[in-house]
ZAKOLSE-800761 format. One record per atom (N, C-alpha, C): residue number from 1; residue in one letter; atom name; x negated, y, z negated. Coordinates in steps of 0.001 Angstrom, whole numbers. Atoms other than C-alpha are relative to their C-alpha. Last residue first. Layout:
> nr;rest;atom;X;Y;Z
> NUM;a;CA;X;Y;Z
...
//
This chain:
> nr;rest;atom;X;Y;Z
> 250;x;N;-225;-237;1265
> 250;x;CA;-27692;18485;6543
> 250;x;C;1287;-322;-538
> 249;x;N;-433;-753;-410
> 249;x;CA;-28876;16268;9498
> 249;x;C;348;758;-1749
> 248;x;N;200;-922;-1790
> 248;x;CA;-32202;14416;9769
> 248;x;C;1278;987;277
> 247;x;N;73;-1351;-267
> 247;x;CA;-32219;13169;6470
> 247;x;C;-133;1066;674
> 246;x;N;1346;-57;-165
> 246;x;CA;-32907;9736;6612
> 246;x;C;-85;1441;-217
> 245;x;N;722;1376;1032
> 245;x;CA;-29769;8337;5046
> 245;x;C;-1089;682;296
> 244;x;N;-953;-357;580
> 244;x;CA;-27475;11475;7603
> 244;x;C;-859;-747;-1875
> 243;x;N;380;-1689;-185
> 243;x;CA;-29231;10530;10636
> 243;x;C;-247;391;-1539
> 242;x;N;1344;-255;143
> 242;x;CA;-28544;6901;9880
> 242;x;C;-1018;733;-267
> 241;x;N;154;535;1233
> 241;x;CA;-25197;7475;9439
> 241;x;C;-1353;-60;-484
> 240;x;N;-86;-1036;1025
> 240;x;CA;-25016;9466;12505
> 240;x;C;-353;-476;-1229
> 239;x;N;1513;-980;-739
> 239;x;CA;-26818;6868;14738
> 239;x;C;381;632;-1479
> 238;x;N;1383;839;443
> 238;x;CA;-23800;4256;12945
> 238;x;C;-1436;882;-14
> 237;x;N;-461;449;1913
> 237;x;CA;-20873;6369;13451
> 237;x;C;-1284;-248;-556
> 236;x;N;566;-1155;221
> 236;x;CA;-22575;6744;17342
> 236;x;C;383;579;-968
> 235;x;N;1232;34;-44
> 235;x;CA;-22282;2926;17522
> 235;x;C;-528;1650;-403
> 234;x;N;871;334;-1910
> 234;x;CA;-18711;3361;17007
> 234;x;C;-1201;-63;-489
> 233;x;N;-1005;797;-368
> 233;x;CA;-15853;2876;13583
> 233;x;C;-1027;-193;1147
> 232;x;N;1395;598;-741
> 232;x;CA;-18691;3624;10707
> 232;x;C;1443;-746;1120
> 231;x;N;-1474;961;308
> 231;x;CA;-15980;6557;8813
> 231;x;C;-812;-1009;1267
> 230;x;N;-290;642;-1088
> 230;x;CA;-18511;8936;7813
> 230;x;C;814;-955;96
> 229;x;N;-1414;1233;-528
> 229;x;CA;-18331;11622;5484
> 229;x;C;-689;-303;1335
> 228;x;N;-541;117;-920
> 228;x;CA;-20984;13776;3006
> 228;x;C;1076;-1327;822
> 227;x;N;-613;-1163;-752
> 227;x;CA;-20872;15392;107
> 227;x;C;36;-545;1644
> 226;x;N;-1542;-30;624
> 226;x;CA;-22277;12454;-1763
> 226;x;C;-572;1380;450
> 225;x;N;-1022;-561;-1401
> 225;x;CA;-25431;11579;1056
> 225;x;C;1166;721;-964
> 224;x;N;835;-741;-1630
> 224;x;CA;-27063;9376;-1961
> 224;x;C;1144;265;750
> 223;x;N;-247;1055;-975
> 223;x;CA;-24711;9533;-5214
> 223;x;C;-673;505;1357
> 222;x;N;391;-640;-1391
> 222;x;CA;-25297;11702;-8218
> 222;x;C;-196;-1431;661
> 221;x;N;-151;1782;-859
> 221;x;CA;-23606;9895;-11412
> 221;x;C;-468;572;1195
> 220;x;N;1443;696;741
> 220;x;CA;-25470;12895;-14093
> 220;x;C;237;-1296;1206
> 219;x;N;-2;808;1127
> 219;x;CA;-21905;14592;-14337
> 219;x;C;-1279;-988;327
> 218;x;N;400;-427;1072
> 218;x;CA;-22792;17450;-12085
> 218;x;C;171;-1041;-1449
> 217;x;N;1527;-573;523
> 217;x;CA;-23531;15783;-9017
> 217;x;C;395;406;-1894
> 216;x;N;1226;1485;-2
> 216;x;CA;-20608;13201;-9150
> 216;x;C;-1069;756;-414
> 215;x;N;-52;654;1211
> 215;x;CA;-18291;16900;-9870
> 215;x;C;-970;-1375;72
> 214;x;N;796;-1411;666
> 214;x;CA;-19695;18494;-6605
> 214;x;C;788;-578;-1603
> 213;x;N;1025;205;14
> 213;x;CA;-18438;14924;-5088
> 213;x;C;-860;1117;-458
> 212;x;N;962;956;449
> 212;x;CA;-15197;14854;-5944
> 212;x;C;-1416;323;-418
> 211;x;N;221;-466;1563
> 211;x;CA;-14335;18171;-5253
> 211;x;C;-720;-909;-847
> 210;x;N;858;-1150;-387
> 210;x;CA;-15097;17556;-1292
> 210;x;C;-38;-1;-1809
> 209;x;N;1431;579;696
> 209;x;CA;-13644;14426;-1336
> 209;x;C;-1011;951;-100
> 208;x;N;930;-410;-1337
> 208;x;CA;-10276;16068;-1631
> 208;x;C;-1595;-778;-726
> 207;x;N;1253;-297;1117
> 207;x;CA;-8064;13896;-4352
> 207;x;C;-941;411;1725
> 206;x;N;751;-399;-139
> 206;x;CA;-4394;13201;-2881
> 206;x;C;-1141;402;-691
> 205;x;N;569;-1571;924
> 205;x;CA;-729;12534;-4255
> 205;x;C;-1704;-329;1321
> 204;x;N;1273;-124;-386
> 204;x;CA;1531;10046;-2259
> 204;x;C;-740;1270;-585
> 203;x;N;545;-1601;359
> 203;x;CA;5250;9835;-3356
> 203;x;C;-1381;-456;-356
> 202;x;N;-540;-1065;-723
> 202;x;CA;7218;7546;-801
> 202;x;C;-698;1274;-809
> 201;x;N;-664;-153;-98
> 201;x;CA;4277;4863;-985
> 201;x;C;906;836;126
> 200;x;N;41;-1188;258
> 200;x;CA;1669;4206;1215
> 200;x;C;1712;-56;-146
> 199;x;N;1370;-220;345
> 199;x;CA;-128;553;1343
> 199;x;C;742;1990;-101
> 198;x;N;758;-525;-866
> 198;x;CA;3548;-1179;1830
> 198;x;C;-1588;1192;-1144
> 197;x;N;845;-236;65
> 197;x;CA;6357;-3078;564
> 197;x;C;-1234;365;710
> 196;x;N;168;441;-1348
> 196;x;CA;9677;-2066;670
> 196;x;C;-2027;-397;61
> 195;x;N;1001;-453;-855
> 195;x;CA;10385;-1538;-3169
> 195;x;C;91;-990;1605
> 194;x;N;-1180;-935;-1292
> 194;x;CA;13376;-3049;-4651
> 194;x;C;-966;656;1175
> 193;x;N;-1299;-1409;247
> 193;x;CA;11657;-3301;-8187
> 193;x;C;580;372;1095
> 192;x;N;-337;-188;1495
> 192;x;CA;8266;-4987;-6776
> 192;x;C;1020;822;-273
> 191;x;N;-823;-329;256
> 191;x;CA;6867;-4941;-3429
> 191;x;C;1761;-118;-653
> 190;x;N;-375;871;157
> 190;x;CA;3862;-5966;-3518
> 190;x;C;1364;-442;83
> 189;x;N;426;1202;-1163
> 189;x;CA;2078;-3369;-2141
> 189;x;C;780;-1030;-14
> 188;x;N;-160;205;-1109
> 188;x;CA;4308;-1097;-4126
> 188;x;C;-564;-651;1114
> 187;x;N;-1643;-161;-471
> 187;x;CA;4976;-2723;-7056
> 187;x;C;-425;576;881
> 186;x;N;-897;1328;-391
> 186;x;CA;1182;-3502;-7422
> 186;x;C;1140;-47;129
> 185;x;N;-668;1000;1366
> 185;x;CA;280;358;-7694
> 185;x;C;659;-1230;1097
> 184;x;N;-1406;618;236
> 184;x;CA;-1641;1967;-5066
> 184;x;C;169;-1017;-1157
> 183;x;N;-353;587;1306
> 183;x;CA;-5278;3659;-5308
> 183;x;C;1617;-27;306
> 182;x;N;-1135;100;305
> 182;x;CA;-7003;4732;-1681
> 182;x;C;6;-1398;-1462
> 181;x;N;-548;1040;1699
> 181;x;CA;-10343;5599;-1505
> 181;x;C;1531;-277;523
> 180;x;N;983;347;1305
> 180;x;CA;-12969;6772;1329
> 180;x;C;832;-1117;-754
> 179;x;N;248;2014;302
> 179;x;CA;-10375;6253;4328
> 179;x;C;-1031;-304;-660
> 178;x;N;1350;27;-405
> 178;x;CA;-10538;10005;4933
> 178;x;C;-748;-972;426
> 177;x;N;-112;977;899
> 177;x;CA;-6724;11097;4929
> 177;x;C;-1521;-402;534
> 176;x;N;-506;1285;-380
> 176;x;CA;-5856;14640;6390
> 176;x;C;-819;-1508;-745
> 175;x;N;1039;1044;124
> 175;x;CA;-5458;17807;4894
> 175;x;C;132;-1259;686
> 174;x;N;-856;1280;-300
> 174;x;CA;-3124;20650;4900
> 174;x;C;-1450;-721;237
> 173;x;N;901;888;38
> 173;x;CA;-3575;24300;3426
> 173;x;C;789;-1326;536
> 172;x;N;457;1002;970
> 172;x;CA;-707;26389;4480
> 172;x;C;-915;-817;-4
> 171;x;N;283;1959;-52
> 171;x;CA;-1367;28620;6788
> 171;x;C;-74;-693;-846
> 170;x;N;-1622;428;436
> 170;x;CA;-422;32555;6172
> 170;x;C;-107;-1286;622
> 169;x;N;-109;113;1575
> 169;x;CA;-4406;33417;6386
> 169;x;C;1478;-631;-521
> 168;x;N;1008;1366;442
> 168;x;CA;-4696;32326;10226
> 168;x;C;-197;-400;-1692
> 167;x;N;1248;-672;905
> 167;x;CA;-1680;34877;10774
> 167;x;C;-922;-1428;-654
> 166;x;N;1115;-1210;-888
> 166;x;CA;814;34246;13494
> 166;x;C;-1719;-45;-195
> 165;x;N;-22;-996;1000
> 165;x;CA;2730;30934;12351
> 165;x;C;-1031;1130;426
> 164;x;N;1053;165;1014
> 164;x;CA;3856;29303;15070
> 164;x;C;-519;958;-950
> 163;x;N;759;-642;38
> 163;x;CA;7402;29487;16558
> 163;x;C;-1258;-296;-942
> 162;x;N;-436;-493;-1539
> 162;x;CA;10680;27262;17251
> 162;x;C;-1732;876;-363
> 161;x;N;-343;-1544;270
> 161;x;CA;9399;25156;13934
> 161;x;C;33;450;1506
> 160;x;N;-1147;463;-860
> 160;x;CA;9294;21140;14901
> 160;x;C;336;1324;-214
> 159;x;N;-667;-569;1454
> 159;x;CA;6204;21323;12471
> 159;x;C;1530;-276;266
> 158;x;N;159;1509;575
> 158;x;CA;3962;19382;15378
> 158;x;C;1248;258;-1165
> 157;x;N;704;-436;1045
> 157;x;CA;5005;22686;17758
> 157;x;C;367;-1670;-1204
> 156;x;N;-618;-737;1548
> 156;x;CA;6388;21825;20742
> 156;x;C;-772;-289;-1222
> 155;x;N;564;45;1048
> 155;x;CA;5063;22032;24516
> 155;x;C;804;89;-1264
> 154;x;N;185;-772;956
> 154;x;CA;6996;21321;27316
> 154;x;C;-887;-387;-873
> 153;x;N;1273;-958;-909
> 153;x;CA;6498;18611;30872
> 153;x;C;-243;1721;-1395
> 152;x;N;530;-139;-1214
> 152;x;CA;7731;16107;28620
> 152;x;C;-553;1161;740
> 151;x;N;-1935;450;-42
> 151;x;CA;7837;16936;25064
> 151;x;C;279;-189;1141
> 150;x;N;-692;143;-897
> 150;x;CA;3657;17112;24817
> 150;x;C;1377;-410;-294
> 149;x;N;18;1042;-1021
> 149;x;CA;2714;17718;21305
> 149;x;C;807;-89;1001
> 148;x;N;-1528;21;-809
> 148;x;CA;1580;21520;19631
> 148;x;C;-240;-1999;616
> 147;x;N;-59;827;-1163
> 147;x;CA;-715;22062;17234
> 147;x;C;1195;-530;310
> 146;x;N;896;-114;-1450
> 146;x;CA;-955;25125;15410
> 146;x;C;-58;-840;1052
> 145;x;N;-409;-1012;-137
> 145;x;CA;1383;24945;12195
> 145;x;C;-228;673;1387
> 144;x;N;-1093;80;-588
> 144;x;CA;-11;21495;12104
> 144;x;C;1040;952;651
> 143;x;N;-971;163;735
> 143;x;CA;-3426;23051;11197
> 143;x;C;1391;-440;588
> 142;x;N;-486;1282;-264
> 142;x;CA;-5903;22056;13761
> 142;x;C;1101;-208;-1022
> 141;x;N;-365;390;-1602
> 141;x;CA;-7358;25509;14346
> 141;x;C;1057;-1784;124
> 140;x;N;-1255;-1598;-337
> 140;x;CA;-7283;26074;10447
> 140;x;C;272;-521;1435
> 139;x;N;742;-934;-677
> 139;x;CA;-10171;22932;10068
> 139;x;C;1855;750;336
> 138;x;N;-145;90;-1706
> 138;x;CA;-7897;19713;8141
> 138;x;C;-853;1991;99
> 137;x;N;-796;-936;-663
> 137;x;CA;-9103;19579;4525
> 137;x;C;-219;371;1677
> 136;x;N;422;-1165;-330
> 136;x;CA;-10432;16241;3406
> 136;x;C;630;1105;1177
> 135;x;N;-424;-483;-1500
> 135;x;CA;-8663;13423;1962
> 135;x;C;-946;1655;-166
> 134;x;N;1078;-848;-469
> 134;x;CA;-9058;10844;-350
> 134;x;C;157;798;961
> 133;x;N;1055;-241;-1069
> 133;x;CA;-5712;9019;-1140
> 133;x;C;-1058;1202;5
> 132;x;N;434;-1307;-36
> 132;x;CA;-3017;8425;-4318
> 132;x;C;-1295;-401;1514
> 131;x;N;1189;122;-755
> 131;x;CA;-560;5952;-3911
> 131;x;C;-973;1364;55
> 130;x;N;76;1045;-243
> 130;x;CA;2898;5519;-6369
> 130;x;C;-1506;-341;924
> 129;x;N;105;150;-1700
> 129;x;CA;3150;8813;-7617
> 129;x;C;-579;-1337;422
> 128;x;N;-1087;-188;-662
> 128;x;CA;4247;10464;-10968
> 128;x;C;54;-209;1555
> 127;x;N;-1558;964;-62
> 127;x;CA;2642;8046;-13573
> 127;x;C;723;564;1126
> 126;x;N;-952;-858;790
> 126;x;CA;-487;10244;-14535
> 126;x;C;1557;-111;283
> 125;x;N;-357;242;1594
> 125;x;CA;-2655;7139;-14084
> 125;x;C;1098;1383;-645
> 124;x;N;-1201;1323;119
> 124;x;CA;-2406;7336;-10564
> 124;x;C;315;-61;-944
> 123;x;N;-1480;-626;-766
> 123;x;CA;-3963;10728;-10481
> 123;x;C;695;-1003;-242
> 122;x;N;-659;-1284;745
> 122;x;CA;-6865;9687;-12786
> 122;x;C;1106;162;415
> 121;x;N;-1080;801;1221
> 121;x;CA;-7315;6274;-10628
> 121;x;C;570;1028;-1118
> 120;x;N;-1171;596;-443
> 120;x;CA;-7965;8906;-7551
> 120;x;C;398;-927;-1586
> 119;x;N;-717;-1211;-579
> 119;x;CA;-10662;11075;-9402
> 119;x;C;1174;-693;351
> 118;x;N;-812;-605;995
> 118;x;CA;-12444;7905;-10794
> 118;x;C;941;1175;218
> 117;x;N;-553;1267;363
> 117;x;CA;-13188;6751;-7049
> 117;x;C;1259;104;-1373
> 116;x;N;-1598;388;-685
> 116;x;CA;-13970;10054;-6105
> 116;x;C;610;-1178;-286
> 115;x;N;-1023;-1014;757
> 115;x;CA;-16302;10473;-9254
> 115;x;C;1132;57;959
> 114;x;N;-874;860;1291
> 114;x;CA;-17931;6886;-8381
> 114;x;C;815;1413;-610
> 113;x;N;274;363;862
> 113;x;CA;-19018;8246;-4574
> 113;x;C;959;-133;-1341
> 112;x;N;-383;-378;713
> 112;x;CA;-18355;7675;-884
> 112;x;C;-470;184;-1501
> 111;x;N;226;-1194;984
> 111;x;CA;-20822;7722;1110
> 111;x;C;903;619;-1036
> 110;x;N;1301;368;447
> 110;x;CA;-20586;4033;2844
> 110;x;C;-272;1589;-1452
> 109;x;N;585;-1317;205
> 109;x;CA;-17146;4547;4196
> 109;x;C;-908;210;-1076
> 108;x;N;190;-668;-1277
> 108;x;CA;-16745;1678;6556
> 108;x;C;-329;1597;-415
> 107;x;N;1605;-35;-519
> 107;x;CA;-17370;-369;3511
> 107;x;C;-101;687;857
> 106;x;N;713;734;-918
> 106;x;CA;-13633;-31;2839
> 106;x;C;-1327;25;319
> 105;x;N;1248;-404;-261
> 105;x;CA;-12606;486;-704
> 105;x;C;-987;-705;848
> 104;x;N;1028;666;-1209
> 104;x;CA;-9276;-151;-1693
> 104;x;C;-1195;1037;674
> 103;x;N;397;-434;-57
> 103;x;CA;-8207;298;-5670
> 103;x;C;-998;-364;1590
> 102;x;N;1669;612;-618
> 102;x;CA;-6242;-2050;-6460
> 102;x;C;-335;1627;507
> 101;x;N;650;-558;-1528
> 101;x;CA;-3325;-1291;-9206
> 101;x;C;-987;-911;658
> 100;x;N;-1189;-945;454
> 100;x;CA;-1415;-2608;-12607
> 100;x;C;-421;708;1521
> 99;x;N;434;-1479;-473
> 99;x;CA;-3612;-5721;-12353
> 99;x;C;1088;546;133
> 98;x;N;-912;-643;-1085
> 98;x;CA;-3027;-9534;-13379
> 98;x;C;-420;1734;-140
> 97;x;N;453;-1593;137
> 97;x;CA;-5739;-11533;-14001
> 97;x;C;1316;672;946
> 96;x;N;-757;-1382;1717
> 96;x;CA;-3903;-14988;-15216
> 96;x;C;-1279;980;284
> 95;x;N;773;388;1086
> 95;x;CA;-5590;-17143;-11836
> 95;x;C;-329;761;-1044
> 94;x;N;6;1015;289
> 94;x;CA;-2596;-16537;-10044
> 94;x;C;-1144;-1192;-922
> 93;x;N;-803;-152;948
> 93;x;CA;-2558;-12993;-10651
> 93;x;C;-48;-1935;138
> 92;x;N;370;-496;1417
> 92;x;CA;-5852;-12965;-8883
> 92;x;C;941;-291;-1307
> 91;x;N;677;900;213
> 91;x;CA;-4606;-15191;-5711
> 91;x;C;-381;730;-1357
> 90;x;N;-89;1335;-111
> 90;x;CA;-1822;-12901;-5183
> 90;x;C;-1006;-988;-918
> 89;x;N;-695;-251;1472
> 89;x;CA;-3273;-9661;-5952
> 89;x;C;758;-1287;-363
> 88;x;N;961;-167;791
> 88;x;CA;-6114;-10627;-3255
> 88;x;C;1255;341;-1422
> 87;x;N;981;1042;-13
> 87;x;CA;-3551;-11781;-745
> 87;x;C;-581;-178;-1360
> 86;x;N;-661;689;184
> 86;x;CA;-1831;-8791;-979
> 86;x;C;105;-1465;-367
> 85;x;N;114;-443;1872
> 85;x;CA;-4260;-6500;-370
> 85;x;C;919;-1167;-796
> 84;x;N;1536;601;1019
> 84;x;CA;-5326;-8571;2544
> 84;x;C;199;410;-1047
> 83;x;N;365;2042;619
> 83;x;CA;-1620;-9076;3729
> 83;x;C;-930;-29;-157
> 82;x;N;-995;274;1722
> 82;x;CA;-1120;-4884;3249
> 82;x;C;-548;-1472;-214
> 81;x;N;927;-22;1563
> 81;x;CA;-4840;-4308;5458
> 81;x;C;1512;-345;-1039
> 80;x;N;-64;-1472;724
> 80;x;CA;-3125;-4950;9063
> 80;x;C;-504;-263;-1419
> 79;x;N;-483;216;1434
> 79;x;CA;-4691;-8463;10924
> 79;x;C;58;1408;-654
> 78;x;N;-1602;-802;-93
> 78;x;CA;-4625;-7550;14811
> 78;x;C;436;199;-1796
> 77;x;N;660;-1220;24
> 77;x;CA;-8855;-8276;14681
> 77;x;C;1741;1239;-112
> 76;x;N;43;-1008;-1485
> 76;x;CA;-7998;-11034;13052
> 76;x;C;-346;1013;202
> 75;x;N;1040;-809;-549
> 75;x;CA;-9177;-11732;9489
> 75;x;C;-41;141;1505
> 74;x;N;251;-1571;826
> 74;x;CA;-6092;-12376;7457
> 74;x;C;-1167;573;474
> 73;x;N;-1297;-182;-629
> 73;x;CA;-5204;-16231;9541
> 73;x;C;71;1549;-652
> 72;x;N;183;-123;-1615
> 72;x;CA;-8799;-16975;8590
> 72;x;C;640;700;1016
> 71;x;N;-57;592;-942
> 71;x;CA;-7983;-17127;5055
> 71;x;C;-191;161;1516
> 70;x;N;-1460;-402;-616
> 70;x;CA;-9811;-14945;2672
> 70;x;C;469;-785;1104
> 69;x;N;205;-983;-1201
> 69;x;CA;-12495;-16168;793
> 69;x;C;1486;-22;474
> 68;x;N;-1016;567;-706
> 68;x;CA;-11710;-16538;-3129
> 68;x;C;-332;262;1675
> 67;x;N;-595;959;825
> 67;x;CA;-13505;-15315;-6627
> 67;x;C;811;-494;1512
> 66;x;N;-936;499;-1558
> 66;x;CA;-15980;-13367;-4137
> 66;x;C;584;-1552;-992
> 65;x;N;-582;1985;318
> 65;x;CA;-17147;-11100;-7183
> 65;x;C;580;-266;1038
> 64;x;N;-1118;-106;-194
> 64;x;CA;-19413;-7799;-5667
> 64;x;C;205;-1547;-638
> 63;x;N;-961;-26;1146
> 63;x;CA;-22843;-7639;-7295
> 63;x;C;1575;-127;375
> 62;x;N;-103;-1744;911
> 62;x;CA;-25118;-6576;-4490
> 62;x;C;966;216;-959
> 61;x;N;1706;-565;818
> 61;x;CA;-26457;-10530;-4257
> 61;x;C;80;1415;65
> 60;x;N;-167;-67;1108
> 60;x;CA;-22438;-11509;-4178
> 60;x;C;-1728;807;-619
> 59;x;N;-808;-474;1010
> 59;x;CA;-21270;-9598;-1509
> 59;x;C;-530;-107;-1207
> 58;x;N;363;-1405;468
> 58;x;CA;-24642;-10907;641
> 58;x;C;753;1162;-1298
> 57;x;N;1429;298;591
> 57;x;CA;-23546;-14249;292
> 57;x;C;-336;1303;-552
> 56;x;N;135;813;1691
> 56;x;CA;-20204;-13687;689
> 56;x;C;-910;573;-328
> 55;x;N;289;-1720;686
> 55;x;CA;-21082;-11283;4239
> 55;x;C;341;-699;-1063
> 54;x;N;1358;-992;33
> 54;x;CA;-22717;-14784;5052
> 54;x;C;92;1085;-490
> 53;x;N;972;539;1086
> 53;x;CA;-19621;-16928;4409
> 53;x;C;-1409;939;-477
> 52;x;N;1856;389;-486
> 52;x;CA;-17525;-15403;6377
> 52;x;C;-942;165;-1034
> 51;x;N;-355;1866;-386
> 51;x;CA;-13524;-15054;5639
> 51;x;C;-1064;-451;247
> 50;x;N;641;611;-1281
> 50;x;CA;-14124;-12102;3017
> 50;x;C;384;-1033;856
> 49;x;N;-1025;1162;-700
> 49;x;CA;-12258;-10302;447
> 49;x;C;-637;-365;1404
> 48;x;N;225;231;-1590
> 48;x;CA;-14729;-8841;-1669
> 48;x;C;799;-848;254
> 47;x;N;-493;1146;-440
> 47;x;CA;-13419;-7948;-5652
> 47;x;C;-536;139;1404
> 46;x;N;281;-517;-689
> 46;x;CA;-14714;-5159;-8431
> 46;x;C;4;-1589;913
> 45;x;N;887;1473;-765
> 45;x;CA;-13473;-5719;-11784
> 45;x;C;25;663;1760
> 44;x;N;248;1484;764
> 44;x;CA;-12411;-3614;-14050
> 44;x;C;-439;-444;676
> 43;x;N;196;979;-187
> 43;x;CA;-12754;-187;-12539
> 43;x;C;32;-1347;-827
> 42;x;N;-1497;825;102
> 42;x;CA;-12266;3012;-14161
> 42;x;C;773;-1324;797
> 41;x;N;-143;477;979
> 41;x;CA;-15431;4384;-14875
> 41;x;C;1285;-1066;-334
> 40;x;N;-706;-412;804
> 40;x;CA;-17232;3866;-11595
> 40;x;C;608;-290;-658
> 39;x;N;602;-1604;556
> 39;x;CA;-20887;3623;-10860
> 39;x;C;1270;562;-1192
> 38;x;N;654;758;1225
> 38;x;CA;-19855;-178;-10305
> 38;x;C;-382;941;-704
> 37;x;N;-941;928;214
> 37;x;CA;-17600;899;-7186
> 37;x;C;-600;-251;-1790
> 36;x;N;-1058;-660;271
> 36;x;CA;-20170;3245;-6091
> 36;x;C;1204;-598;-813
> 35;x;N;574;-579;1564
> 35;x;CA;-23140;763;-6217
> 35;x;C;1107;975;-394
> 34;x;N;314;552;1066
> 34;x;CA;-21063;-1843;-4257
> 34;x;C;-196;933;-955
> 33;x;N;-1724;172;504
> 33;x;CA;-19847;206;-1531
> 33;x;C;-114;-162;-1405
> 32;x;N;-545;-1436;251
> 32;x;CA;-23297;1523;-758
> 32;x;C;1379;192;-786
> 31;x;N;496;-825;1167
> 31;x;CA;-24205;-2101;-1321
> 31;x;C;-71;1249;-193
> 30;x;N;-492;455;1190
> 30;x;CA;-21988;-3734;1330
> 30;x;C;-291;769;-1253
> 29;x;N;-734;-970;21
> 29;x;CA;-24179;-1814;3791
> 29;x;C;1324;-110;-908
> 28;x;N;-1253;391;-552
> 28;x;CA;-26855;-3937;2952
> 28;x;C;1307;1192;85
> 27;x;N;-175;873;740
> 27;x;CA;-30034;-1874;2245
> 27;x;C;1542;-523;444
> 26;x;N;852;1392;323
> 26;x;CA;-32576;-425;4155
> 26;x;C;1083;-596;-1286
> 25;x;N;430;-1069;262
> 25;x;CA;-30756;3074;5635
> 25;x;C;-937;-1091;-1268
> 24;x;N;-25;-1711;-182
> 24;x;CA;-28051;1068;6442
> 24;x;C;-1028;285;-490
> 23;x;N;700;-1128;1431
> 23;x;CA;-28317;-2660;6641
> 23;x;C;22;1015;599
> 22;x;N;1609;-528;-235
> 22;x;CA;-26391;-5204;8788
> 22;x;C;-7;1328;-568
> 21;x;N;1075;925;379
> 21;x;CA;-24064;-7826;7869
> 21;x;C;-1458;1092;139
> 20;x;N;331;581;1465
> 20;x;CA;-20876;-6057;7590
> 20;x;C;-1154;-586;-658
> 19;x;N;525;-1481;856
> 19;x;CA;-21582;-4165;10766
> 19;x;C;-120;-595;-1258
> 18;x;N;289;-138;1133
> 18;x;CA;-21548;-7174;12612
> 18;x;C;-393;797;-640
> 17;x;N;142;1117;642
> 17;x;CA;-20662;-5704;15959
> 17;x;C;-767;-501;-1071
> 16;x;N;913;-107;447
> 16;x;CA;-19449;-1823;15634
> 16;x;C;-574;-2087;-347
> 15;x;N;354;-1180;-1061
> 15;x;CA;-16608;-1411;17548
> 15;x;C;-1668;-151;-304
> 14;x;N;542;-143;-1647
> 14;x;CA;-15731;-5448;17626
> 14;x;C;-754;1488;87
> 13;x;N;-306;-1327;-1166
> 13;x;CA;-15904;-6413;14459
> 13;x;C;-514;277;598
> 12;x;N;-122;-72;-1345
> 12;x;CA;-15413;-10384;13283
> 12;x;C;-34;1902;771
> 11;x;N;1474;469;-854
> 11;x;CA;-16856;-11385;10027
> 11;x;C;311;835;1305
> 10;x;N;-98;927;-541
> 10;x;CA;-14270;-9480;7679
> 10;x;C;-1107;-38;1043
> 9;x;N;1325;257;-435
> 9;x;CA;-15128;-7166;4793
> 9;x;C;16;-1077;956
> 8;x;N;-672;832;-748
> 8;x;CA;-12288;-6004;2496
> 8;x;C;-1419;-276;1300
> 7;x;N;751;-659;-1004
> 7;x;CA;-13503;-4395;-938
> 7;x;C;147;-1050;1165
> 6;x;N;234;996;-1080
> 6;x;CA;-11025;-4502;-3309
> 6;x;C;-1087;426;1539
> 5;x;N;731;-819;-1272
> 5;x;CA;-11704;-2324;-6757
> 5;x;C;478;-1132;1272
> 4;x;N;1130;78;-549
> 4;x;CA;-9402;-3367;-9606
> 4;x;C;-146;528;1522
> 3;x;N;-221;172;-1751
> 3;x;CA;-6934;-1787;-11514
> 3;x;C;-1971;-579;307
> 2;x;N;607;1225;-539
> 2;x;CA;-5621;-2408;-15220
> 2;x;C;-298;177;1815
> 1;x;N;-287;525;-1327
> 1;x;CA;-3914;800;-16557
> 1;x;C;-1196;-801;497
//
C-alpha cells in the first residue's frame, strides 16, 4: 500500500497568528512534523500543501516536498480539510504518483511520533476499515454513559439510555480523536466505488497515542515530548507547548 504523508499549512491563522511560521522550542514548527513523518516506516513521500510562499520556503529547508501550492480559494479560514486532501491526490495522480492512502498530519500536533504514524498505516493495511485515527482515552467522568445534554429545560443521557450506568468499573472504555494522525484510503476522500466522499469513513478503527509512543521509546525512534499532547489552537496551546519543550511540566 502506497500512502503519503500530507501536511496542510495555510498562511492565514487567526487563534494562534502565524503559527506556521514561528518556532517551537528553536526550531520551525513545521519540523516537529517533518522529523516524525521522515522517522516513519511507512511513508513514501511526505507532501506540504501551502498557499504562502514563506511557510514553502521553510517546508522545503525541513525536508517537506511542496510539488504544488495550494490555491487560494483552499486556504480560507471557512476552507474544510476534504478539498485540501483532495486537491493534493488530485494534482499527485496527475503527475503519474498515484497513492492507495494520505496520511494527514497537522502541524498543530507537534508531538506526535513515527510509531503513531506507523501504528495507523498498520491498521489500514489490514483491509477492514476505510480511516483509521489517533485517539486518546476519554477520563471515566466524561464517559458518554455519564454525560448528559440539555433537551430543553431536561437532561438526557448522550447514550439516549433511560439510565446511567451505576458502577465506574461497568464503563465501557471510549476515546476521543486527537488530531495527531489520521490514515484514509483514496476511495473514500475521493470518493471512489459509490462512496460519498469524506475524511471519515463508515468503518473507522483507532490507534491510542498513548501505546504508540511507549513503543517509539522502545524501538530506538524516541521522539522529543512523545507521550505527550497538544493540539496548538490558543496562545495558551502555545505557553503549554513551550512548557512542555523546556521541561517545565511532566
Amino acid at each position: 500500500m502506497r500512502v503519503f504523508g500530507l501536511v496542510p499549512a495555510r498562511g492565514g491563522s487567526k487563534g494562534i497568528p502565524g503559527k506556521n511560521l514561528r518556532s517551537l522550542g528553536g526550531k520551525p514548527l513545521l519540523a516537529w512534523t517533518a522529523e516524525a513523518a521522515h522517522a516513519a516506516r511507512h511513508l513514501q513521500r511526505v507532501v506540504l500543501s501551502t498557499e504562502d510562499a514563506r511557510i514553502a520556503t521553510i517546508g522545503r529547508q525541513v525536508g517537506l516536498d511542496v510539488p504544488f501550492l495550494r490555491p487560494a480559494a483552499l486556504a480560507r479560514d471557512d476552507t474544510p480539510m476534504l478539498p485540501v486532501v483532495q486537491q493534493a491526490f488530485t494534482t499527485l495522480d496527475a503527475a503519474g504518483e498515484r497513492f492507495d492512502a494520505v496520511c494527514l498530519l497537522q502541524p498543530t500536533s507537534p508531538f506526535r511520533s513515527a510509531a503513531l504514524i506507523d501504528a495507523a498505516i498498520e491498521r489500514l493495511a489490514r483491509g477492514d476499515v476505510d480511516t483509521v485515527i489517533s485517539v486518546l482515552p476519554v477520563p471515566h467522568e466524561h464517559n458518554p454513559h455519564w454525560v448528559f445534554f440539555a433537551h430543553g429545560e431536561q437532561l438526557v443521557l448522550a447514550t439516549g439510555e433511560e439510565e446511567p450506568i451505576a458502577r465506574r468499573q461497568a464503563l465501557p472504555p471510549a476515546f476521543h480523536r486527537d488530531g495527531s494522525v489520521y490514515v484514509v484510503r483514496r476511495e473514500q476522500v475521493l470518493g471512489e466505488d459509490g462512496r460519498r466522499p469524506s475524511l471519515f469513513g463508515p468503518r473507522i478503527a483507532g490507534v491510542t497515542n498513548d501505546r504508540a509512543d511507549r513503543a517509539d521509546r522502545a524501538d530506538g525512534r524516541d521522539a522529543d515530548n512523545a507521550g505527550h499532547h497538544v493540539n496548538l489552537d490558543t496562545p495558551q496551546d502555545w505557553a503549554r507547548a513551550e512548557r512542555l519543550v523546556a521541561g517545565e511540566e511532566p
